[in-house]
Every structure is written in C-alpha cells, then in structure tokens.
C-alpha positions in Angstrom: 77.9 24.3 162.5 76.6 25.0 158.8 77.2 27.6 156.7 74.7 29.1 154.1 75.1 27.4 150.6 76.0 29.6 147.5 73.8 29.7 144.8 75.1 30.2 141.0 71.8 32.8 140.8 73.0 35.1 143.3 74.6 38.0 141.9 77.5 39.8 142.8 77.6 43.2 143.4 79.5 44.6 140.4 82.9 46.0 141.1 84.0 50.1 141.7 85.8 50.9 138.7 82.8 48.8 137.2 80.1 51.1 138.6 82.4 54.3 138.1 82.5 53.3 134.2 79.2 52.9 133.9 78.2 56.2 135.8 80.8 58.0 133.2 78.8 56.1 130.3 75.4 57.4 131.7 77.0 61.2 131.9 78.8 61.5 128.8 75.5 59.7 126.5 73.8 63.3 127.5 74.9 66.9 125.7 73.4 68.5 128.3 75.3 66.7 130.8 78.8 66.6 129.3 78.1 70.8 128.8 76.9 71.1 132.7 80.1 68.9 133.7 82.8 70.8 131.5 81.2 74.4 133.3 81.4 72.7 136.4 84.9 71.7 136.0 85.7 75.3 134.2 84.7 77.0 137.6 86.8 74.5 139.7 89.4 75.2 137.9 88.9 79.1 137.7 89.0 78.8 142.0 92.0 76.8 142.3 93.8 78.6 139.6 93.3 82.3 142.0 94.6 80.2 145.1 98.1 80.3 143.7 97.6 83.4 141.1 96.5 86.5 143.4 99.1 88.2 144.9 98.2 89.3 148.0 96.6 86.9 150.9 92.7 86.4 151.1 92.7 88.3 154.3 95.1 91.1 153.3 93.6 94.4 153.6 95.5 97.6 152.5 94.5 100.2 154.2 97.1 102.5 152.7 95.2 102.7 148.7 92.6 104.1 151.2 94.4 106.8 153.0 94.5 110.6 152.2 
C-alpha cells in the first residue's frame, strides 16, 4: 500500500485564530464598518441589558392599571 507524497508547494489551510485575525483586520481597516459594528453591538447590549433590568416578566400582564 502507498500513500500520497507531500509536496513543499501544497499549502496549508491557515489556522482559526489566524483567519479570525485577519477577518478583524479586514473590519476594523473600514469607518463604515467599525461604526455599523459598534451599533450593532450597542443594540445587543441594549437587549440583554432589559433581560435582567425590567421589572416585571415578558408575559406579565396587569390587568388591574386597566380596571375602573
């Protein structure tokens, strides 16, 4: 049985934290993208903040402010 010689010209695929970097580099080289990302994140934010802010359950409903 053979096996498939390697070849110094193949190239390796590069590594996660290698293709995360350069994704980061590629968003924050743009204004526009660093401003879209920091209103996206505001937002996110903004909804997990009222998870643990409001007082009262999503699904409350208080019929009582609504009586006579």
């Amino acid at each position: 049985m053979t096996t498939a010689a390697t070849t110094p010209d193949m190239d390796k695929r590069p590594s996660f934290l290698r293709q995360v970097r350069d994704a980061l580099e590629l968003v924050f080289s743009s204004r526009t993208a660093v401003v879209g990302l920091a209103i996206a994140l505001f937002w996110l934010g903004v909804g997990l903040l009222s998870l643990f802010w409001t007082p009262y359950p999503p699904n409350a409903q208080m019929f009582g402010a609504n009586q006579p």
